[in-house]
C-alpha positions as a printed NumPy array, in Angstrom:
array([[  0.63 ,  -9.9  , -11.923],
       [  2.804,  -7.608, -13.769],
       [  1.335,  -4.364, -12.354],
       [  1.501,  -5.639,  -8.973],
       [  4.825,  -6.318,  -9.732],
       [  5.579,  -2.777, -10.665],
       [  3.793,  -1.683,  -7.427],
       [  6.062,  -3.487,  -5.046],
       [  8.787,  -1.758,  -6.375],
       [  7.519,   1.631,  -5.835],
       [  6.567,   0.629,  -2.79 ],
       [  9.856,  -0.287,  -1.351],
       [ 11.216,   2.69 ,  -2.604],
       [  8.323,   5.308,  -1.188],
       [  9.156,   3.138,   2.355],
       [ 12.928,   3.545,   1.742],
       [ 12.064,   7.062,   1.123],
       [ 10.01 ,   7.253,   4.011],
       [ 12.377,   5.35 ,   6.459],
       [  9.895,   2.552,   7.108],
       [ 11.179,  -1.042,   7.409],
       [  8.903,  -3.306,   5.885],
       [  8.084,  -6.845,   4.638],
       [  6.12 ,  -6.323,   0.991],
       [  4.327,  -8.959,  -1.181],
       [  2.586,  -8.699,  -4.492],
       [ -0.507, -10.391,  -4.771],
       [ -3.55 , -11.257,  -7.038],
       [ -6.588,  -9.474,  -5.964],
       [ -8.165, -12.568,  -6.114],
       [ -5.968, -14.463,  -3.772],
       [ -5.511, -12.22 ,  -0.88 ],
       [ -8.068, -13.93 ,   0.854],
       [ -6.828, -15.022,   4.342],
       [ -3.753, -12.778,   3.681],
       [ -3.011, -10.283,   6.469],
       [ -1.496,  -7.158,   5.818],
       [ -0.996,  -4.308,   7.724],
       [ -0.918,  -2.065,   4.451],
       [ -2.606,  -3.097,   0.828],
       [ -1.248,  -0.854,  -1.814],
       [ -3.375,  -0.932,  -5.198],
       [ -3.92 ,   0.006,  -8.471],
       [ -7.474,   2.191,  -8.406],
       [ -8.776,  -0.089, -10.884],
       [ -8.991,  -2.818,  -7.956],
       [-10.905,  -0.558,  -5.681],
       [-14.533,  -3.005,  -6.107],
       [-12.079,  -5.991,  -5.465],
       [-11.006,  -4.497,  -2.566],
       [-14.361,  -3.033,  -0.763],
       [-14.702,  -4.253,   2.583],
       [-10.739,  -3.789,   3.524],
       [ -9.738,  -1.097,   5.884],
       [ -6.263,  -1.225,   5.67 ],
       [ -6.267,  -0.194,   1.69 ],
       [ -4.603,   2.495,  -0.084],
       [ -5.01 ,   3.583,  -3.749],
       [ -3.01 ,   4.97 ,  -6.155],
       [ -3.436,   6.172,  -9.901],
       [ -0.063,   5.921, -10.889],
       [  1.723,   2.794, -10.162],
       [  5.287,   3.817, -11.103],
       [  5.029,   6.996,  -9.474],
       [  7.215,   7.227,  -5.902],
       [  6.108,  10.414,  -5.062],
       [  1.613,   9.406,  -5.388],
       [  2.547,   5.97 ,  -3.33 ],
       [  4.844,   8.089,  -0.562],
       [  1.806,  10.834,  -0.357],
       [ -0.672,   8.051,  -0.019],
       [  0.978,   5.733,   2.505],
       [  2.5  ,   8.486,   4.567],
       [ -1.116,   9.71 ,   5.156],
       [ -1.973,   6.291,   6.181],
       [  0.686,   6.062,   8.171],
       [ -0.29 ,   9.589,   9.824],
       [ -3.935,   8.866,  10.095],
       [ -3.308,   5.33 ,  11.702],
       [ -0.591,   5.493,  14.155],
       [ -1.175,   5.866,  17.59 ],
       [  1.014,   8.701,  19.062],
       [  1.723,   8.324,  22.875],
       [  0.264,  10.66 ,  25.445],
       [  1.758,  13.14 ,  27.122]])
């Protein structure tokens, strides 16, 4: 679990960044089963583990703020309903 470790950390600081309040967990791949999430943050070498999420977002770098910001933020953008006018 050490580079999901790693991971939550950037992640709270890319939400920081971002001004998003949030509730983050690091998990095993293999027991996120049952788990909901409105976001799951990984490591690109768990993107088989992860087929059949929708909610998933993948990064190269796992230290880097800025990658995790870019990726979430166009998530974020992509998945948030904006009211009508």
């Amino acid at each position: 679990m050490g580079s999901s470790l790693i991971l939550k950390m950037t992640v709270e600081k890319a939400m920081k960044q971002l001004g998003v309040a949030c509730e983050i967990e690091h998990q095993a791949t293999g027991t996120m089963s049952g788990i909901k999430a409105d976001l799951i943050v990984a490591s690109r070498g768990f993107a088989d583990e992860l087929t059949g999420y929708d909610n998933v977002v993948l990064v190269t770098n796992v230290v880097s703020v800025d990658e995790v910001k870019n990726v979430i933020s166009a998530y974020l953008d992509a998945h948030t309903a904006t009211p009508s006018g």
